[in-house]
N, C-alpha and C positions, 0 to 999 in steps of 0.2 A: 382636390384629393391628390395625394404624391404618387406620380408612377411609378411603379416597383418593378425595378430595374430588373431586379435579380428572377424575379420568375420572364419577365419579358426579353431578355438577355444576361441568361444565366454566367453566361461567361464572361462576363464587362467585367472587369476592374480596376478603369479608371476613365472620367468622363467629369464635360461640364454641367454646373446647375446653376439656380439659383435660391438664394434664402429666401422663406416665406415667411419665416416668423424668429424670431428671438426672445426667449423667456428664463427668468430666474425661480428656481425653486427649492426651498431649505440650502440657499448660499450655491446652488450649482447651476452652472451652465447649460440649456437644451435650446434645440434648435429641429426649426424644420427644413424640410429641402422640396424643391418643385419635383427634381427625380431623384432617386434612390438607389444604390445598387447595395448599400448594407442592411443584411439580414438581420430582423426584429428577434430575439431572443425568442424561441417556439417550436412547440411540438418535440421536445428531448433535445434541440440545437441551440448552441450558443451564438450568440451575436455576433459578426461580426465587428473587426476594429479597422481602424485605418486611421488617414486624414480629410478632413474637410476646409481645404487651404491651410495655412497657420496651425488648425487647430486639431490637436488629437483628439479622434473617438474615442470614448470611454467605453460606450454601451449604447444597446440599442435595444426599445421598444417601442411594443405599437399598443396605441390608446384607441379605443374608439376607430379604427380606422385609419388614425393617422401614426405617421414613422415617427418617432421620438429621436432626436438624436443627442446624449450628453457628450460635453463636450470640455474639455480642459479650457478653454480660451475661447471669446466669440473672436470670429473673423474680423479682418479691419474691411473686408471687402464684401456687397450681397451677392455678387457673380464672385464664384469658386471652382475651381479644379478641386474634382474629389478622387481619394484613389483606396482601398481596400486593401487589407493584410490578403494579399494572394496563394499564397501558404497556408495560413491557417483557414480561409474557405475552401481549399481544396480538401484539408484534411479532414474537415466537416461534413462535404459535399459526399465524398468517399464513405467516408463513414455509417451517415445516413442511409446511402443506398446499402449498404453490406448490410444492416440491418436489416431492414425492408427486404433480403432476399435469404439472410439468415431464417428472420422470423416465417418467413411462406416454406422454408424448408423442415424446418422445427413440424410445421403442421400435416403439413405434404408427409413426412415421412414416418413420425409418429403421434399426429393430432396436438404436439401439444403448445398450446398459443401464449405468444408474448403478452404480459402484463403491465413493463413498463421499462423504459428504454433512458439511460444515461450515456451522456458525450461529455469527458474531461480533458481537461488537457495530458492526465495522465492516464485516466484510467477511463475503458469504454466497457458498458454493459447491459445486458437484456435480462432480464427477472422473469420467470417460463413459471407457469403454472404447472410443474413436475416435482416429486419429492428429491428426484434424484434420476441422473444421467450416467448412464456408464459409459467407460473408456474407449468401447468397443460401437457404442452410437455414437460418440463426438468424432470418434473417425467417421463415421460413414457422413452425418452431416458433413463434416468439415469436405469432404470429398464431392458430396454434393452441390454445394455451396458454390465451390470454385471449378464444377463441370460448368456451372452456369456463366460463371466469371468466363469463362474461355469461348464459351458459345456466342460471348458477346450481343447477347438479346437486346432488341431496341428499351428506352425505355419513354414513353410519354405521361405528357401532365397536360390534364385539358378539364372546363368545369363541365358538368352533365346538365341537363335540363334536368327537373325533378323527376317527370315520368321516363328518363331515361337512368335514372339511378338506382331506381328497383329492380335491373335487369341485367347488373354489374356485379357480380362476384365477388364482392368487399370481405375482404379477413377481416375487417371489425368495421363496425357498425359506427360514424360520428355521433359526438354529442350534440352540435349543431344541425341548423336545420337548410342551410342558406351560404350559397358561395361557397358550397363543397367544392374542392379540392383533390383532383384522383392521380395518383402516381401510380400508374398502369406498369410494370413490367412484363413484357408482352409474353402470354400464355401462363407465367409463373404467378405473378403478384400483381393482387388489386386493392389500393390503400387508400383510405382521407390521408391527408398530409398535407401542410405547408412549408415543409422544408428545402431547402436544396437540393438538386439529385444531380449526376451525370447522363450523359447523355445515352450512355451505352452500359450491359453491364461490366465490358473489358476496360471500361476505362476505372471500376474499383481497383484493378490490378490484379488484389491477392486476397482473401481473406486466412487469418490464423486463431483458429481457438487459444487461448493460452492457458485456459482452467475452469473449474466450473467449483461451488461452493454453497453449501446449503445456506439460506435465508429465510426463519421462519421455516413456512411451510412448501418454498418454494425454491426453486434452483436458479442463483444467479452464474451468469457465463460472461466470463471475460473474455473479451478479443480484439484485434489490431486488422486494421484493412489499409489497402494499397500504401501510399510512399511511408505512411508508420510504421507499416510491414516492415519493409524494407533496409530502415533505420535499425528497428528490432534486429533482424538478421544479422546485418551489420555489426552490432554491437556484441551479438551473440559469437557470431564466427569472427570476430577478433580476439575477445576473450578466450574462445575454446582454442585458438592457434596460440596466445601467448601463453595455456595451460600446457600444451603439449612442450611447447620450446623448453619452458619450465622442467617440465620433467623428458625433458628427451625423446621423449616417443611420439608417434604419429597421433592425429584427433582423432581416429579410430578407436586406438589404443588408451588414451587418455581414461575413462574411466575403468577399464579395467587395472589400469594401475595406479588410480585414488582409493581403488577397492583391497588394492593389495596393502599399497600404505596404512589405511587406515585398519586394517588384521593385525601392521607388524604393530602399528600403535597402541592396539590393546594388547599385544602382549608383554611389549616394552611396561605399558601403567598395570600390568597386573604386576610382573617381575618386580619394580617399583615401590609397589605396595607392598608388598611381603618384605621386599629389604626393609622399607621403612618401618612393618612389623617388628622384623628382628631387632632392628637400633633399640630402637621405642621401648621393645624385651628386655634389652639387655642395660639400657641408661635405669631402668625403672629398677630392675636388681642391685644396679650401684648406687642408686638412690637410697634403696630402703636399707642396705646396709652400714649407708655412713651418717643414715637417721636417728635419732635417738626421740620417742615416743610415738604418738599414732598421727603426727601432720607433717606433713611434706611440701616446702615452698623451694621454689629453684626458678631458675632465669634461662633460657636457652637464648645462645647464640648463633647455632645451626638447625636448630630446628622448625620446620613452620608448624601451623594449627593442626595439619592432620596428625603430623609426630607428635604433637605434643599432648594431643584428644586422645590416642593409642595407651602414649606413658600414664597418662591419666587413670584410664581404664583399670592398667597394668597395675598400680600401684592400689587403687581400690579395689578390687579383687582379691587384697591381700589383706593385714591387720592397720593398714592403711587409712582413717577413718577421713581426714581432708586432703584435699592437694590446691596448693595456687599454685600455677605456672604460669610463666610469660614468655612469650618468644617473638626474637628482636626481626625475626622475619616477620613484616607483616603489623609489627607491634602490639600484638594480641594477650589477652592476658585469658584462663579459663580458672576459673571458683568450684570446687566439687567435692558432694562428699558422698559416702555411704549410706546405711538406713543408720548405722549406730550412732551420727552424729546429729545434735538437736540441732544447729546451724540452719538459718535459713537463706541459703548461698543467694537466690534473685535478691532477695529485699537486702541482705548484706552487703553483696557488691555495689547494689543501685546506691545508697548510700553514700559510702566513698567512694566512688570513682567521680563524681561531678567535681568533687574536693583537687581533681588535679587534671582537668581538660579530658576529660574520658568519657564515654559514653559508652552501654551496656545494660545487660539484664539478664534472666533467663526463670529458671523456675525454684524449687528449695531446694534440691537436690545438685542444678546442673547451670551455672551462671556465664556468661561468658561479656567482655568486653571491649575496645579498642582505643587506641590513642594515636596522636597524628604526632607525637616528641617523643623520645625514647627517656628523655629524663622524667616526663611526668608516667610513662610505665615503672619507673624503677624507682621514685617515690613513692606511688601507689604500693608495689610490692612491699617495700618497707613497714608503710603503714600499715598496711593488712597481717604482717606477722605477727602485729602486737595482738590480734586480736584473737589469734589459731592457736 
């Protein structure tokens, strides 16, 4: 059987072994090793990568007992140096325990217990049997969490005899019966597990809620523990310093004056709109003046779809009974008519508009379409007069 490294010397990553076996299966490479230090994919954790001489790990699981390891390449050698992604099992290892001490707080503080536990590369989370968590207890958790983080509580793993495991304080119950597994942290949490832990709880660093979101009937909680943390931060107070540089003012400051911006900006698009109102008003007046009978086709060169959906409006409101407009902003074309017109503007447009690279539709009354050439809008329009 393979020694496993990583519960027996959690912190190895990098040692010698040797090959025990070499096998092929569906075209890929696996391999066994005499000792082990990569962790078997289990219990919410991912596996471990690294090398095994030559050859990169893929992935790792355990069959029956034994460590699976795939492998891009077999070795040309049975005695290997192996060495382990040390980074990404720290940030596993972290991880893990933040959990394990998130979930004993969750319970401790207001009963309510983890369901089921996710570790991504991007994205970490616990699934809590709650409908819903308020803003005002993720502080208090989150505050509690990382009291324990600082108090640096040992943590241990050790197997129990069976009549010693009825007398241990387990937050959940294993599904197994045999070579239970207790990740003790000491006075807080008592768990089955097989995964990685640190050795203390200060060596998590930090733990961060980052949000929480309903699922179902349950509330999942996003969050970042130790050097993630810290990456996070990072990225965060660079951004919010290259905000403030931006706008001149201090990170203090900084939201308060995206708050003011974005006040001047609605009033800047309401003023906006009402000018665009007036044009729209006043094009529609010269329109219907230099018209002769109840259809109106025209081509705008300054104006885009909201101007031109307005003069639309405008001009049916009045003895108006169609309008085609096109406008070269956007290369949009709009089909419309009134109640008095029989025209059925969706199946009209749909019609001709494929006849010249266009695409569109809408309903009888209100059609609208678009083109990627300004010459097959202005054929289109053409075409369509004959028919108004």
């Amino acid at each position: 059987m393979t020694q496993k490294l990583y519960y027996d010397f959690p912190q190895i990553t990098a040692w010698d072994t040797e090959i025990e076996r070499m096998f092929e299966e569906n075209g890929k490479c696996y391999l066994t090793l005499k000792k082990t230090a990569f962790y078997p994919e289990g219990g919410g954790q991912p596996a471990d990568k690294g090398n095994i001489g030559e050859a990169a790990v893929l992935d790792v699981q355990e069959r029956t007992n034994e460590i699976i390891h795939e492998v891009d390449q077999f070795p040309a050698s049975k005695i290997v140096s192996c060495s382990i992604d040390a980074n990404r099992r720290l940030d596993h290892t972290q991880h893990h325990s933040a959990q394990h001490l998130l979930s004993a707080v969750l319970l401790e503080l207001y009963e309510i217990p983890t369901l089921s536990f996710h570790l991504g590369k991007e994205i970490v989370t616990i699934d809590v049997d709650a409908p819903s968590i308020s803003d005002e207890q993720i502080a208090v958790i989150e505050k509690q969490v990382n009291d324990y983080i600082y108090d640096n509580l040992p943590i241990h793993t050790y197997y129990p005899d069976p009549d010693q495991l009825s007398s241990i304080p387990l937050r959940k119950m294993p599904q197994v019966e045999e070579d239970i597994r207790i990740v003790e942290m000491e006075g807080i949490d008592y768990s089955a597990c097989c995964g990685t832990h640190v050795a203390r709880t200060g060596q998590i660093g930090l733990l961060k809620i980052i949000k929480t979101e309903k699922n179902k009937k349950m509330t999942r909680i996003h969050f970042t523990a130790g050097v993630r943390s810290l990456k996070e931060f990072q990225l965060a107070h660079n951004e919010m310093t290259e905000i403030a540089r931006h706008f001149s003012t201090s990170k203090e400051m900084s939201l308060e004056k995206i708050f003011k911006l974005e006040d001047e900006l609605k009033n800047v698009q309401k003023e906006l709109k009402e000018l665009k109102a007036f044009r729209a008003s006043r094009t529609a007046n010269d329109l219907k003046e230099s018209m002769n009978g109840n259809a109106v086709c025209h081509y705008f060169t300054d104006f885009d779809f909201e101007e031109m959906s307005m003069a639309a409006s405008e001009l049916l409101a009045s003895d108006i009974t169609q309008v085609l407009l096109g406008c070269k902003n956007g290369l949009k074309v709009l089909f419309a008519a009134n109640g008095e017109s029989e025209i059925n503007c969706g199946i009209t447009l749909k019609e001709h508009i494929s006849k010249f690279n266009g695409k569109g539709g809408g309903t009888p009354q209100r059609a609208q379409g678009s083109f990627t050439q300004e010459s097959d809008l202005l054929d289109f329009l053409t075409e369509m007069k004959k028919i108004l």
